[in-house]
N, C-alpha and C positions, 0 to 999 in steps of 0.2 A: 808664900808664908812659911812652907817647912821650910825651907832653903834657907831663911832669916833665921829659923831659931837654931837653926844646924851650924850658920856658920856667921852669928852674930857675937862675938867674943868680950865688947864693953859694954857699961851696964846702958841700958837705955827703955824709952817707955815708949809703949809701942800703940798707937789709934789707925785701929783698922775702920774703914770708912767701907760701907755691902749698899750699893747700889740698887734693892731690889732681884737681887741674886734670886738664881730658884730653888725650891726647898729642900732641895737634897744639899747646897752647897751651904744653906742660911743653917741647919742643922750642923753642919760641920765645923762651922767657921764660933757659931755661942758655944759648942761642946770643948773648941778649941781656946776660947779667950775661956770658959772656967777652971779648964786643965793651966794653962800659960799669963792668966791673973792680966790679960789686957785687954782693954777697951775697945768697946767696940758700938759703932754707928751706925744704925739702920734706918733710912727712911723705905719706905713701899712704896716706891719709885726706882726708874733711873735716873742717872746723874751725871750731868756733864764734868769732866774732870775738874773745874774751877771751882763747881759747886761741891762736889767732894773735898777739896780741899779746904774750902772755907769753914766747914762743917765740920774740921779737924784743928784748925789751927788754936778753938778756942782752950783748948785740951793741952795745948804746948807750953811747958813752963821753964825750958831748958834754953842754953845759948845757942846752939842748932838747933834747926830742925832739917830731916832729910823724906824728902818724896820720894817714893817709890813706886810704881804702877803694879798689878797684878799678876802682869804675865813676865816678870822680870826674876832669874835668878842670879842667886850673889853669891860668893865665894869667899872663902875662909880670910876673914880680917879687912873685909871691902870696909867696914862703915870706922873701923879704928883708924884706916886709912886715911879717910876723908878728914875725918875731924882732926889728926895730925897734920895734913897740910895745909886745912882754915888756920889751925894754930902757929904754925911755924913761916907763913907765907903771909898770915893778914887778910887774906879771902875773905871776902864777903858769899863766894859762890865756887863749889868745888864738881867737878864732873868726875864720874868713874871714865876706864876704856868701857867704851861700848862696843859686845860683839852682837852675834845676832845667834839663833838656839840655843846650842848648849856651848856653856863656854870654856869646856874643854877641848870642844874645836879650835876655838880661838880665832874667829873668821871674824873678823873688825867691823865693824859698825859706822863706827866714828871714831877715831881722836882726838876731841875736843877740832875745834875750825874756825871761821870768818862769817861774821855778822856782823855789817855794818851798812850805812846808808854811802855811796859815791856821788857824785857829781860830773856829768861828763855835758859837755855842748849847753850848757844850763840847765841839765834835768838830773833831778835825783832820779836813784834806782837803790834798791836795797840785794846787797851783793852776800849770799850763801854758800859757803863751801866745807864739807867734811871734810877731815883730816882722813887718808888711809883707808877708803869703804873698799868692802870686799877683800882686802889686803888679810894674810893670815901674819898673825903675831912674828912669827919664827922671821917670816921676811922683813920687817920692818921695826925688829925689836931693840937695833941698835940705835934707832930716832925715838923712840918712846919714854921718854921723861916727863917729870913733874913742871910744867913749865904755863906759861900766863896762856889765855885761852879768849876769843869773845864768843865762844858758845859751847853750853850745856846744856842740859835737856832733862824735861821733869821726869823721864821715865824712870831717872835715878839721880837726886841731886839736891847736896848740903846747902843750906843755907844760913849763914844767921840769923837769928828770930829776928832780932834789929831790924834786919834792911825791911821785914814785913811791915814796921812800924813805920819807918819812913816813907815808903813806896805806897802802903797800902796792899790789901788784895787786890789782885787782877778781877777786872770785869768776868763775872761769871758767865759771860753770854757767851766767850772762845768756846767754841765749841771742836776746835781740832787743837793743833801743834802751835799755833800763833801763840799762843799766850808763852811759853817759854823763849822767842826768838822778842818777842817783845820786853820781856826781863832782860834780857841779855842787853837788849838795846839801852833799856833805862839805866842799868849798872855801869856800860861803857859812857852813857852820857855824863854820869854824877863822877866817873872817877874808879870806882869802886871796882879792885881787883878782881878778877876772876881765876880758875886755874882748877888745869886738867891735872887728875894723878892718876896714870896708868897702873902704879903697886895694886890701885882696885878695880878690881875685872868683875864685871855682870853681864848678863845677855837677856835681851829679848826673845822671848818665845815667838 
């Protein structure tokens, strides 16, 4: 959350979605939407990520909207980034570089990869591949552009409100990582551009 307002630089409206947090963080977090004038959703539960989401989107009144997970931080100009290559590319679905702690190491995650269903001897199989894991920046930084992708990942990732309207929410019942490898899949089936932009660097904690 500091990390967003530190290095969030275009205007945007922010729905933080608290899980049943405990009360030192649920203290923290109303003290921080009074100071920073954003929304914020509390059920007294926990919540599978789907259902957080959904629980957010009614709040979304702009032509993106971007997910981002809690334990993710972002870097100076990540989310200007994204929305200039939805704009300039056509995306329907834009991914940061993903590293992994702090991402001034630069220790790669992903960049952006393959999601799709094969056929081999008459049998589907659905075929997953990261771009570059474990890989640090400096070594692979001259393959690193802005270029088409079929997979992103919700830990950080633009979307047009639109394609929510066409698609729908995801079944709230994903209860891990399935529900963004299944977006991926729906967007590559309709057509619908995807695309990685490395200028925006975040890491998992």
């Amino acid at each position: 959350l500091e990390s967003i307002f530190a290095h969030t630089e275009v205007p945007y409206d922010l729905v933080y979605v608290d899980g049943g947090s405990p009360a030192t963080v649920r203290r923290y977090l109303a003290l921080r939407a009074r100071q920073r004038g954003f929304r914020m959703i509390r059920p007294e539960h926990h919540l599978s990520p789907m259902e957080a989401r959904a629980l957010a989107l009614p709040h979304v009144h702009t032509e993106y909207v971007c997910f981002i997970d809690n334990d993710v931080l972002v870097t100076p100009g990540w989310l200007d980034r994204l929305v200039r290559c939805a704009d300039e590319t056509e995306a329907w679905a834009v991914g940061p570089l993903y590293c992994n702690e702090n991402p001034a190491l630069g220790r790669i995650r992903m960049a952006g990869g393959e999601a799709h269903v094969v056929e081999e001897n008459g049998r589907r199989a659905f075929f997953e591949a990261h771009r570059f894991p474990r890989r640090s920046i400096s070594q692979v930084r001259s393959h690193l552009r802005r270029e088409p992708t079929e997979l992103v990942e919700f830990h950080c990732k633009l979307l047009r409100t639109e394609l929510l309207d066409k698609f729908g929410l995801q079944d709230p019942r994903y209860l891990s990582c399935g529900e963004s490898l299944d977006l991926c899949l729906q967007l590559r089936e309709a057509g619908y551009p995807m695309y990685i932009e490395p200028a925006a660097i975040v890491a998992n904690q």
